[in-house]
C-alpha positions as CSV (number, residue, x, y, z in Angstrom):
1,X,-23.1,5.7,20.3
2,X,-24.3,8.8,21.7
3,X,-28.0,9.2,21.5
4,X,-29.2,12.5,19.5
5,X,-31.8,13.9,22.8
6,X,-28.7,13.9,25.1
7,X,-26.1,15.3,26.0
8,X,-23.6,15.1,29.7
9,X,-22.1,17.4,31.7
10,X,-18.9,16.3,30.8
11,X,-19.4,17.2,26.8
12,X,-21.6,20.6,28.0
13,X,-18.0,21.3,29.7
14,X,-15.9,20.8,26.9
15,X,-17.6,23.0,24.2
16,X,-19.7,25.6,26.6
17,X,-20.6,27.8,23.1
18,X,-20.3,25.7,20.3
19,X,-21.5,27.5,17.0
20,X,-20.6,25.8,14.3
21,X,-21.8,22.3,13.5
22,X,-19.6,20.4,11.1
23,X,-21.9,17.4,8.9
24,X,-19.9,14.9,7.5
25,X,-21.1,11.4,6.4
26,X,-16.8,9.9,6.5
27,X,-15.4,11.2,10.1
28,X,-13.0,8.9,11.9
29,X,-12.6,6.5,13.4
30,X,-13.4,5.8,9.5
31,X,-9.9,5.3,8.0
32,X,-10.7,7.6,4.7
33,X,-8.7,10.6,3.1
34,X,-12.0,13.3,3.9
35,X,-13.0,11.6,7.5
36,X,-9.3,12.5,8.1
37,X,-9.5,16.4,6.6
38,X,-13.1,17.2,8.4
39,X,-11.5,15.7,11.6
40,X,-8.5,17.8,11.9
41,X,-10.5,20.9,10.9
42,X,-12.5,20.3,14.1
43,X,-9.0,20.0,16.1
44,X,-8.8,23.4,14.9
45,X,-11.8,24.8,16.7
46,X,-12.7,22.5,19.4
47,X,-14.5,24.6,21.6
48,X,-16.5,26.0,18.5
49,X,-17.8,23.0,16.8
50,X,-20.2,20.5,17.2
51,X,-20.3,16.8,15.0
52,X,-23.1,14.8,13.1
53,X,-21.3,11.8,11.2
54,X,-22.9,8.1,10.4
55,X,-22.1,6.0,12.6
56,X,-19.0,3.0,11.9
57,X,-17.0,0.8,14.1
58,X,-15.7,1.5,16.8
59,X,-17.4,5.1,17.1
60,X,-18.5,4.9,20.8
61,X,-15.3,4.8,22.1
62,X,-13.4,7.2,20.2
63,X,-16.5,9.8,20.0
64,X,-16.2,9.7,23.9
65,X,-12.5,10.6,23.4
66,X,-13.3,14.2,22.3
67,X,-12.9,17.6,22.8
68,X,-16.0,18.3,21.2
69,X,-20.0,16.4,21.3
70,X,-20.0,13.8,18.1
71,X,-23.5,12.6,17.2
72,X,-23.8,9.9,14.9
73,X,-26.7,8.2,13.0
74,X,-27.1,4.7,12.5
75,X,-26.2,2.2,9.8
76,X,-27.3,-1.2,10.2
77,X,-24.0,-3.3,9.8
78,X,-25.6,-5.3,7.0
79,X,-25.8,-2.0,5.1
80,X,-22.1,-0.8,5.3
81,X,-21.4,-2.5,2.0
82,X,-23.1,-4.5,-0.4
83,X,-25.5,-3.7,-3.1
84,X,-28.6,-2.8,-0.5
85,X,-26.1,-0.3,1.0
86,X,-25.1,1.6,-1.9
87,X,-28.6,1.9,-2.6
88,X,-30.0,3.1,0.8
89,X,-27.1,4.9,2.4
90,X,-27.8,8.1,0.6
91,X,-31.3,8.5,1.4
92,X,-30.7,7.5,5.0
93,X,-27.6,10.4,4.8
94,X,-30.1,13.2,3.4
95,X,-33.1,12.1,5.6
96,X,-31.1,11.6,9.3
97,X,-28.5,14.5,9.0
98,X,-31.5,17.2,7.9
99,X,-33.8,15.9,10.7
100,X,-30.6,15.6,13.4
101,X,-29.1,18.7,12.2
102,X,-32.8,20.6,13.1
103,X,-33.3,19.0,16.2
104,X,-29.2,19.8,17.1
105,X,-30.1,23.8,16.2
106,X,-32.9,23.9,18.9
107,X,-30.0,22.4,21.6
108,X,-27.4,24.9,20.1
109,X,-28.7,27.9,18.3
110,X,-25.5,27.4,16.6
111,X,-25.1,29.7,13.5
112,X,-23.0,27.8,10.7
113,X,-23.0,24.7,9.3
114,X,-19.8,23.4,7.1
115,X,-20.9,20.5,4.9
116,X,-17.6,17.8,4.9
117,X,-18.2,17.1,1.2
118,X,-20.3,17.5,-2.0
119,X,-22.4,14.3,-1.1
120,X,-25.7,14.2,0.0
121,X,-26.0,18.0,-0.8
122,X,-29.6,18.7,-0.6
123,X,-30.2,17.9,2.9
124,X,-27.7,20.6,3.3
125,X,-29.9,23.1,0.4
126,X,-33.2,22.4,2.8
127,X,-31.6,23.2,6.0
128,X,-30.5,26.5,4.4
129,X,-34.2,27.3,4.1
130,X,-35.8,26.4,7.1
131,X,-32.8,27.2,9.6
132,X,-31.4,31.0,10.3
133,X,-27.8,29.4,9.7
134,X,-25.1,30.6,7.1
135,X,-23.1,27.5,5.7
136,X,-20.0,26.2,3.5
137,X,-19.5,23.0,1.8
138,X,-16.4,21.3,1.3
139,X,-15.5,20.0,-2.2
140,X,-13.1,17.0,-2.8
141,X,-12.4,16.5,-6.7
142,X,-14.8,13.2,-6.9
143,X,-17.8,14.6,-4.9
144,X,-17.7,17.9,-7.1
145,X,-17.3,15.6,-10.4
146,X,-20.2,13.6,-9.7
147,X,-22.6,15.8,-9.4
148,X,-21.9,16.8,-13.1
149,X,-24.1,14.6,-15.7
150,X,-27.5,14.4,-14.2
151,X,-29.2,17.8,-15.0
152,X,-31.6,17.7,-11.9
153,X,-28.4,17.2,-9.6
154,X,-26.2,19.8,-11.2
155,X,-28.9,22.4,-11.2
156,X,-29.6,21.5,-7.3
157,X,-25.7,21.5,-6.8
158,X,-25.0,24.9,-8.4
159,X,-27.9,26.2,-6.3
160,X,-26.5,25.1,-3.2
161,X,-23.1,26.8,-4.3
162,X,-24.8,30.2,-4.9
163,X,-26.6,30.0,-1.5
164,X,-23.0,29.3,0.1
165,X,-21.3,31.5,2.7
166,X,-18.3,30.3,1.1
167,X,-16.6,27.2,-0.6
168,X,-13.8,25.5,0.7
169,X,-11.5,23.1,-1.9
170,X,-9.2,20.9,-0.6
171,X,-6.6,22.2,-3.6
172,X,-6.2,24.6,-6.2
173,X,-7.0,21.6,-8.9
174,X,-10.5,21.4,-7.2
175,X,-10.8,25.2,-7.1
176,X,-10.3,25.5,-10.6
177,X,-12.0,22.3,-12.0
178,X,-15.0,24.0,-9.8
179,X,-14.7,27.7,-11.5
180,X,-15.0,25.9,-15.1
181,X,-18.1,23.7,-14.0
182,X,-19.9,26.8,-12.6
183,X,-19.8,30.7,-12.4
184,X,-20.2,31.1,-9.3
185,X,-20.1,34.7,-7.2
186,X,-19.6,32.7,-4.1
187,X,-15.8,33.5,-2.3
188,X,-13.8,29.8,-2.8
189,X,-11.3,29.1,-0.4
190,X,-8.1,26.6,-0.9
191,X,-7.4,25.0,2.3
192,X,-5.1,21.9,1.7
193,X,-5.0,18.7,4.0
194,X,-2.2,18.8,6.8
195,X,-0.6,15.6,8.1
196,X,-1.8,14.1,11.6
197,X,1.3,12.6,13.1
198,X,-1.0,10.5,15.7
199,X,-2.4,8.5,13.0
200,X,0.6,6.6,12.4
201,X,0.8,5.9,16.2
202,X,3.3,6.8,18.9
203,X,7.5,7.5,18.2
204,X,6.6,8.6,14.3
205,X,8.9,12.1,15.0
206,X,11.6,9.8,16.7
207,X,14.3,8.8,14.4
208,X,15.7,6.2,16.5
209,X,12.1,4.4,16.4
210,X,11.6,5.0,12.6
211,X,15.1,3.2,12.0
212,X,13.4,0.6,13.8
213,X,10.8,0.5,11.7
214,X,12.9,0.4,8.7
215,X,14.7,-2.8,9.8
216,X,11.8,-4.3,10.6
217,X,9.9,-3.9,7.0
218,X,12.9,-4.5,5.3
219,X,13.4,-7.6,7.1
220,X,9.8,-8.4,6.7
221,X,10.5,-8.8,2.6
222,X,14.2,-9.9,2.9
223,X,15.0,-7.0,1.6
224,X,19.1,-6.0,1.8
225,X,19.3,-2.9,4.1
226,X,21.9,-1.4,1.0
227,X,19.0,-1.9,-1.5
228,X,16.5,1.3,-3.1
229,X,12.8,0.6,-1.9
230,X,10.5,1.7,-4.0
231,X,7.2,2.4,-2.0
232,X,3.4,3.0,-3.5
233,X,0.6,3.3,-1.1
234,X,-3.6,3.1,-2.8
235,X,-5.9,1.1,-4.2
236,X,-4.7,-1.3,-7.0
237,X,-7.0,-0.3,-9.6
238,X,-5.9,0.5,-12.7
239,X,-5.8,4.4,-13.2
240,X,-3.2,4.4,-10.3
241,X,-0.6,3.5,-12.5
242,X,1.2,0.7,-10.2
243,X,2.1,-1.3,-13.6
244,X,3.9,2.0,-15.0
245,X,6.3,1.5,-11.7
246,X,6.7,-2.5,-11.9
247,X,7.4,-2.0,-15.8
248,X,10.6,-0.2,-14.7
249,X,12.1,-2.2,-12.5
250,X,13.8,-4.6,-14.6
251,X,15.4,-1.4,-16.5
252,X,16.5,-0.6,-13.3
253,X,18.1,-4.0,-12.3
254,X,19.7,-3.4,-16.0
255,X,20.8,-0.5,-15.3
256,X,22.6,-1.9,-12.0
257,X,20.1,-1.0,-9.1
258,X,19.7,-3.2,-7.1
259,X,15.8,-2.1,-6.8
260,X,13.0,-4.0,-4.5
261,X,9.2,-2.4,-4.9
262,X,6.9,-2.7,-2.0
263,X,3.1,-1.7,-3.0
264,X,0.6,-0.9,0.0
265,X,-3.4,-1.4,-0.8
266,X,-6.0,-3.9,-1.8
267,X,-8.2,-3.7,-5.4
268,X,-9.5,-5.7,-8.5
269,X,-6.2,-4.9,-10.1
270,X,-4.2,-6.9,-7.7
271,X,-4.1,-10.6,-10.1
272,X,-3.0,-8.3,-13.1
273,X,0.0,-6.7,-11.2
274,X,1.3,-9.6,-9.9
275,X,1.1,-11.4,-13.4
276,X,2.5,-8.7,-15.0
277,X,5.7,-8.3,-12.4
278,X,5.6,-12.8,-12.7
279,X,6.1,-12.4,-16.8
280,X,8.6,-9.8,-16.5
281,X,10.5,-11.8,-13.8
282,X,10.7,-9.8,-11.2
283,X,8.3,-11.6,-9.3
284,X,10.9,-11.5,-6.2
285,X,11.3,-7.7,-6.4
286,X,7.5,-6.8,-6.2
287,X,6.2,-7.2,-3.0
288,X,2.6,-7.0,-2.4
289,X,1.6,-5.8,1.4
290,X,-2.0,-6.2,1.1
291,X,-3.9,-3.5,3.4
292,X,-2.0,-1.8,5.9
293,X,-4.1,0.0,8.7
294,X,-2.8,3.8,9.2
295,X,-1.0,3.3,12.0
296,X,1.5,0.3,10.4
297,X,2.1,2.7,6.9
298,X,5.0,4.3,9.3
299,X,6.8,1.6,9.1
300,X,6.6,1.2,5.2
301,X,7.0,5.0,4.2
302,X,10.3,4.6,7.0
303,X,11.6,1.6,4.9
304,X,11.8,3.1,1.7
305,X,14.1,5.3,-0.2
306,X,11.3,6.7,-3.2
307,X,7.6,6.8,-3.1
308,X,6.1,6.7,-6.4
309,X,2.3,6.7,-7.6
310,X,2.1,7.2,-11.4
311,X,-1.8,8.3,-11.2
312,X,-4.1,9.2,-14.3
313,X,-6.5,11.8,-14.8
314,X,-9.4,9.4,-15.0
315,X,-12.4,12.0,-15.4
316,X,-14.7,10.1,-17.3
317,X,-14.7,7.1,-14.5
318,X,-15.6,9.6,-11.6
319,X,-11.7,9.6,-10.6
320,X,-10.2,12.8,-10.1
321,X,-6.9,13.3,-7.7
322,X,-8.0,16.1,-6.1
323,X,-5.0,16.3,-3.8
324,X,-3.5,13.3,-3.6
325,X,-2.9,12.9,0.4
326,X,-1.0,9.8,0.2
327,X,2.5,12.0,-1.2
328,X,2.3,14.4,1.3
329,X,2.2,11.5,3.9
330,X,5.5,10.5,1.5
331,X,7.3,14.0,2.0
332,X,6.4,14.2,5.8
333,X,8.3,11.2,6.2
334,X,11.2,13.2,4.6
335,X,10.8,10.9,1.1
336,X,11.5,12.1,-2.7
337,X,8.6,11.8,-4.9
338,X,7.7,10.6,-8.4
339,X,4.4,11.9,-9.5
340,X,2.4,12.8,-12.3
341,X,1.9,16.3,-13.4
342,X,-1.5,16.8,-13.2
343,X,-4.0,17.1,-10.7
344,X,-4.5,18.5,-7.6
345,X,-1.0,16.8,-6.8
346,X,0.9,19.8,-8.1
347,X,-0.6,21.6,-4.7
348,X,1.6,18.7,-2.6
349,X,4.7,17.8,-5.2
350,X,6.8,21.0,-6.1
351,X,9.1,19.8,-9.1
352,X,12.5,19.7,-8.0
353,X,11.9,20.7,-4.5
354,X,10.4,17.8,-2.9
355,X,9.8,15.0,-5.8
356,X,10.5,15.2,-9.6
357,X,6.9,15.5,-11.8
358,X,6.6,13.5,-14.4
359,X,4.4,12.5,-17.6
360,X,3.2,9.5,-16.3
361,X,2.2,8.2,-20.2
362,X,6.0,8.9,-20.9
363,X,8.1,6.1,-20.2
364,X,11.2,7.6,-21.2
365,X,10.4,10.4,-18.3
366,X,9.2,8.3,-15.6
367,X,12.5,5.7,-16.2
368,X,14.7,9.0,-15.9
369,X,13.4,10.0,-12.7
370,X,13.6,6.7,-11.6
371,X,17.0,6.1,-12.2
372,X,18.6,9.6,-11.4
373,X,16.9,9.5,-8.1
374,X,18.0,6.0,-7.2
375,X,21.8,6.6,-8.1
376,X,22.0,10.1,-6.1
377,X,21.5,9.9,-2.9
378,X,22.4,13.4,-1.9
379,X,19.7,14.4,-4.1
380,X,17.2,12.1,-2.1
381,X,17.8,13.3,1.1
382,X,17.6,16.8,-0.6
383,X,14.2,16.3,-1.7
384,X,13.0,14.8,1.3
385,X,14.8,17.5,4.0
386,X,12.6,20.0,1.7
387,X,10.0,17.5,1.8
388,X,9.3,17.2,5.3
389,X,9.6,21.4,5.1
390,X,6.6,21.3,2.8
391,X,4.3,18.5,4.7
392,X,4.2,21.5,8.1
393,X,2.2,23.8,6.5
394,X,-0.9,24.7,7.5
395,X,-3.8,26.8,6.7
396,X,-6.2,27.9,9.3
397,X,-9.6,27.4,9.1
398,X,-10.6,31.0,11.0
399,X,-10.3,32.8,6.9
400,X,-13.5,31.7,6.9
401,X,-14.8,33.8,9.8
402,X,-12.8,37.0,8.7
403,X,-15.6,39.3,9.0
404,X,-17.9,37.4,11.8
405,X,-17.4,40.1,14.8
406,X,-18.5,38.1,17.6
């Protein structure tokens, strides 16, 4: 880990006028769903930006990796979970990104600062008072929501927003969720997550090496190669809906599909899931992987045929699917999609195009789309040709600097 008071030739070489320094507390090599966003926006603008993260395993080595200088500040390990963690992590956050972030200005007289998230906002308020930088803040869905029921936080917050250069959401869900929170003047931008091939490892784009894959999962289970997988990818908690998929697949061995379902992810839910798919007896057909690091979910998005998540809007338990990364991963992998309507998933699933939406509290909807889609396999491959159409797109990052002539 790189100290904060230096800096090599080497990094001076690679970013010779960096201006913009991105603050995140989640950057990789952090497997998380916003470490991945604020990293690939840097890809965007190597030579422009400059990185203050907390620190996490294995940072020294990939920070050295870089195209841009990464400065971190430290965690004990003791403190990366636990109860003492949760506690002190956010003071630590405020205190060591506003007093790195100064001394980083007087290395780089850089002139913006883009916040990664809602967290740890006013460390990000106080540097917009005592530095002569402009700044935007990322919003997520949970960071935004969270800020919401503590009147000293949400009056802090919605200052922050009004001092903004700008405010970027990672989907129109968050976008609007924020315009009904706040009335805000400040512009809001919509710039959705983009898929990272590299993260799933080496070969991902090669069809000969996902077939591989394929086997290999499939075999892994003893799972028929003729068979419909059925693949969900999160944490097993309860408002992700994994129970709304298991209570199908007995309809579906009814109805003469010959259906396995594999679930990806770890959580307190796990016990309840597996004694829900034991008392419906389908026990052999549910298939728990546990965690699976990024670069193994290839292999598990190549073996299956339909990836479902059945999520709920969960508002009042700080759970919002603000985009809902884990189905675009699905459709670049050229899969069909079952998915709730709602959300900020509606800026990743389009209806008919790339996945079927569905009421997730309707059971008669979610077992139609279940069985339509694993008795037509033209319309699979449809869905996930369109799919993998959808998963390229990409929004740059220099809309935000529309109207800085440099």
């Amino acid at each position: 880990m790189e100290h904060i008071s230096q800096l090599t030739a080497e990094i001076r070489d690679k970013a010779a006028y960096p201006d913009i320094l991105v603050i995140s507390r989640i950057f990789l090599p952090k497997e998380a769903v916003i470490g991945e966003y604020i990293y690939n926006r840097c890809l965007q603008d190597p030579e422009r930006v400059i990185v203050l993260a907390a620190s996490c395993s294995g940072d020294k080595i990939f920070d050295r990796g870089q195209q841009f200088p990464v400065y971190r500040w430290f965690y004990p390990r003791y403190w990366r979970s636990g109860f003492v963690g949760s506690i002190l992590k956010p003071w630590v956050n405020i205190v060591c990104s506003f007093v790195l972030a100064i001394r980083l200005y007087f290395r780089y007289h850089y002139r913006y600062i883009e916040w990664g998230h809602g967290y740890d906002f006013p460390s990000l308020l106080l540097l917009s008072y005592f530095l002569p930088i402009r700044f935007f803040i990322y919003l997520h869905g949970n960071d935004l929501h969270c800020t919401l029921h503590n009147p000293l936080l949400r009056s802090l917050f919605k200052l922050t927003l009004h001092r903004a250069e700008g405010i970027v959401c990672n989907s129109s869900y968050t976008r609007d969720y924020l315009r009904t929170a706040f009335r805000l003047d400040t512009p809001i931008h919509v710039i959705n997550p983009v898929i990272r091939p590299e993260k799933f490892g080496n070969n991902v784009e090669s069809p000969s090496s996902l077939d591989d894959l394929r086997v290999r999962v499939r075999q892994a289970y003893n799972i028929p190669d003729s068979s419909i997988v059925i693949l969900s990818v999160g944490r097993l908690v309860k408002h992700k809906g994994f129970d709304r998929v298991i209570d199908n697949i007995p309809l579906l061995l009814t109805f003469g599909v010959d259906v396995h379902y594999i679930i990806c992810g770890q959580g307190s839910s796990e016990s309840e899931l597996k004694s829900l798919a034991h008392r419906l007896r389908v026990d052999k057909r549910v298939h728990f992987a546990g965690y699976v690091p990024e670069r193994e979910l290839a292999g598990y998005y190549a073996a299956c045929d339909i990836f479902a998540m059945l999520t709920l809007l969960d508002i009042k338990a700080n759970n919002m699917e603000g985009f809902g990364m884990v189905y675009l991963e699905a459709s670049y992998f050229g899969k069909p999609v079952i998915a709730p309507r709602l959300g900020g998933v509606l800026d990743t699933v389009q209806d008919e195009e790339n996945g079927i939406l569905v009421n997730p509290n309707s059971g008669y909807e979610v077992f139609q789309a279940f069985n339509r889609l694993c008795k037509d396999q033209q319309l699979r491959e449809q869905l996930g040709r369109k799919g993998k159409e959808l998963a390229k797109r990409k929004t740059t990052y220099k809309c935000l600097y529309k109207a800085d002539h440099r």
